[in-house]
C-alpha positions in Angstrom: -9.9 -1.5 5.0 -10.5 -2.9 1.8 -12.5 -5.6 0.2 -10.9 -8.9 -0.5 -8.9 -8.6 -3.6 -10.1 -12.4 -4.5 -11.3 -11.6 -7.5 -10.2 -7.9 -8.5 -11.3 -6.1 -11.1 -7.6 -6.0 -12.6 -4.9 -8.5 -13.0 -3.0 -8.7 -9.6 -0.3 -11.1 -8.3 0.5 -12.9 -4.9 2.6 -12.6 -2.3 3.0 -15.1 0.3 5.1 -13.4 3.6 6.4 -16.8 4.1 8.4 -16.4 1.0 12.0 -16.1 1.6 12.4 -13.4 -1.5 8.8 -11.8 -1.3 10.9 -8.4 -0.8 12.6 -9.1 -4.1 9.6 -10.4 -5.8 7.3 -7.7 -5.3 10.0 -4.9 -6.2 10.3 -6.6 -9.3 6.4 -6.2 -9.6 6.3 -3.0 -8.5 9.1 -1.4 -10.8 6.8 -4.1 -14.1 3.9 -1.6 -12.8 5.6 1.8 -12.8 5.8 3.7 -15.8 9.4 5.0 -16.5 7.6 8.3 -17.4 6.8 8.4 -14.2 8.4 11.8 -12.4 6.4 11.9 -9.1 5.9 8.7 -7.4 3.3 9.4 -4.2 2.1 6.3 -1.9 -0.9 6.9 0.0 -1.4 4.6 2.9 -5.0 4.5 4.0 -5.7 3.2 7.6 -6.0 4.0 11.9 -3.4 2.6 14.6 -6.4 2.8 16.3 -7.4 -1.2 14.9 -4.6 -3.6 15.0 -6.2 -5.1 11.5 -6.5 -1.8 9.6 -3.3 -0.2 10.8 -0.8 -1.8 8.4 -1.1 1.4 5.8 0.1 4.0 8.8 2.6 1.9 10.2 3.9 0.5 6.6 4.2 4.8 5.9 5.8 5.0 8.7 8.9 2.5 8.4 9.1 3.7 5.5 9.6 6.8 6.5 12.2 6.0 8.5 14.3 4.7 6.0 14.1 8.6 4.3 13.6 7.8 0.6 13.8 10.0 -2.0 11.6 9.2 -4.8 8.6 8.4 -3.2 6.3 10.8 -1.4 4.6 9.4 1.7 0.7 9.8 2.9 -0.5 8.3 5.7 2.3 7.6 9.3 1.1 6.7 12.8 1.6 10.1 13.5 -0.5 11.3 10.6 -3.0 8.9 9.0 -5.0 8.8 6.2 -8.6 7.3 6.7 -12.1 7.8 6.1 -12.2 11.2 6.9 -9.6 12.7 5.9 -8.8 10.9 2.4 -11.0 12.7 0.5 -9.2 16.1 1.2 -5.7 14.1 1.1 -6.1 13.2 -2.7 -7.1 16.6 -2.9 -3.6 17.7 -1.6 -1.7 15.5 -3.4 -3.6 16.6 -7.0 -2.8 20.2 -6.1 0.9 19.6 -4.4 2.4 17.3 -7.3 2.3 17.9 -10.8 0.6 14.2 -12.6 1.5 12.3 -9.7 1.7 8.4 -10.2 -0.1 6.9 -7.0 0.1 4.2 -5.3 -2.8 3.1 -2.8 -1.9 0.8 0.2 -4.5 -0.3 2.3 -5.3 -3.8 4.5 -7.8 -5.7 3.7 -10.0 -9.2 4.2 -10.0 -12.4 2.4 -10.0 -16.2 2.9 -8.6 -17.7 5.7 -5.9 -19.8 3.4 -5.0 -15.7 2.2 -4.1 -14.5 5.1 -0.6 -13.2 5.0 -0.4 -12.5 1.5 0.1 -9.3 0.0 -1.6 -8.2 -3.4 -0.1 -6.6 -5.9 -1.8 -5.2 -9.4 -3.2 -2.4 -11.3 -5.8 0.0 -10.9 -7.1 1.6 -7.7 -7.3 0.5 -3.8 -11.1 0.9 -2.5 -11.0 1.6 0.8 -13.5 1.2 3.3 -15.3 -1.4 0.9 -14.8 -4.1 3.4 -16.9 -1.7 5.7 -19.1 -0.3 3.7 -17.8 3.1 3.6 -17.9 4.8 0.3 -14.8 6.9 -0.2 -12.5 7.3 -3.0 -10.6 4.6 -5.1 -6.9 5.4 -4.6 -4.0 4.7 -6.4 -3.1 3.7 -10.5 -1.8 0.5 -8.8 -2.7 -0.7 -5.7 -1.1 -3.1 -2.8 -3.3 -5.0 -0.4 -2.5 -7.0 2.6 -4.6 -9.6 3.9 -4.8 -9.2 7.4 -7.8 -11.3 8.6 -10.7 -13.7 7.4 -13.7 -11.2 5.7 -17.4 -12.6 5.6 -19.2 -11.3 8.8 -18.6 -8.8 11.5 -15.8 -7.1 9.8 -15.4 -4.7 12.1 -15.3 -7.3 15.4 -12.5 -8.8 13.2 -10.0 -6.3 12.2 -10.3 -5.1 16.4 -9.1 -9.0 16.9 -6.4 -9.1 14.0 -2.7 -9.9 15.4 -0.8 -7.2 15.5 2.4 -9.3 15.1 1.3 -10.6 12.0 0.9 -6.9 11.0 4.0 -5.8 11.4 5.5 -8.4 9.7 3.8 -7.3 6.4 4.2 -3.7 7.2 7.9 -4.7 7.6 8.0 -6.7 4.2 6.2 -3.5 2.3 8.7 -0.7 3.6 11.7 -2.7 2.7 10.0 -3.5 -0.9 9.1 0.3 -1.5 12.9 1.1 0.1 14.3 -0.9 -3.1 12.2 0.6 -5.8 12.9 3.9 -4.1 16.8 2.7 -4.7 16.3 1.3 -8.5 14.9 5.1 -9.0 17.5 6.9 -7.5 19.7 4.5 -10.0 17.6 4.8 -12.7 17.4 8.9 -12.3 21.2 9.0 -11.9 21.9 7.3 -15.3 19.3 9.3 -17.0 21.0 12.6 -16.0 24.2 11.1 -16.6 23.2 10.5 -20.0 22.5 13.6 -20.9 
């Protein structure tokens, strides 16, 4: 869970899930925010299914997962999370397992009521477990953020309380967004080696 990306550190754009083309908005962010040198594309996707409010990383990882892409490395299912304790030694994997990955962190997070339901998107790193005050890792060259719940006071009260429908409906948005920039690379890597 990470801290409200109110004010970010980095430049970062909205996305409201009531948006009829969010999925087609934030591809076209996403694909602005990945380098076309990019080779190895990894998403981490830091949460537990064991909090409604912080699950939206594992169960984002795994629709995606279902939909089998090819360019984009998953971290972080129901079946196999990434969280506080383990995403230490999971960036560790992924430095020794890919060569110069490009990562991208996805975690929930807390904000103003009026935020809730949007979906940041913007460069430089995820910081999870801020909204807890956990210090572990910053994640990702870009990060995406999904506000979940209102943050302020007893955090950890609220994320237990967060809708789990609501969830789901990002987590649902977010796989079908990574599914098309999986697509536009497949696309783009087909042309380039048709090219040569």
């Amino acid at each position: 869970m990470s801290l409200t990306p109110e004010q970010p550190p980095y430049h970062s754009d909205r996305f409201s899930i009531k948006s009829p083309l969010i999925c087609r908005d934030m591809t076209a962010k996403l694909l602005q925010l990945i380098p076309k040198t990019a080779s190895t594309i990894v998403v981490v996707f830091i949460g537990t299914d064991r909090s409604s409010g912080d699950s939206l990383g594992p169960l984002t990882g795994t629709l995606l997962k279902e939909k089998r892409p090819m360019n984009l490395h998953i971290y972080g299912t129901l079946e196999n999370p990434v969280h506080s304790k383990n995403l230490e030694a999971t960036l560790l994997t992924i430095q020794a397992t890919h060569d110069n990955p490009f990562i991208i962190g996805v975690d929930a997070c807390l904000g103003r009521t009026s935020s809730i339901g949007t979906i940041v998107i913007g460069e430089g790193p995820i910081k999870p477990g801020a909204a807890l005050n956990k210090d572990l890792p910053e994640t990702g060259h870009i990060h995406i953020a999904g506000i979940v719940n209102t943050g302020g006071m007893m955090e950890f009260l609220v994320l237990q309380s967060t809708r789990l429908h609501l969830v789901l409906q990002m987590a649902r948005k977010l796989s079908e967004t990574l599914k098309r920039v999986d697509r536009h690379l497949v696309k783009q890597n087909e042309k380039a080696l048709s090219l040569k």
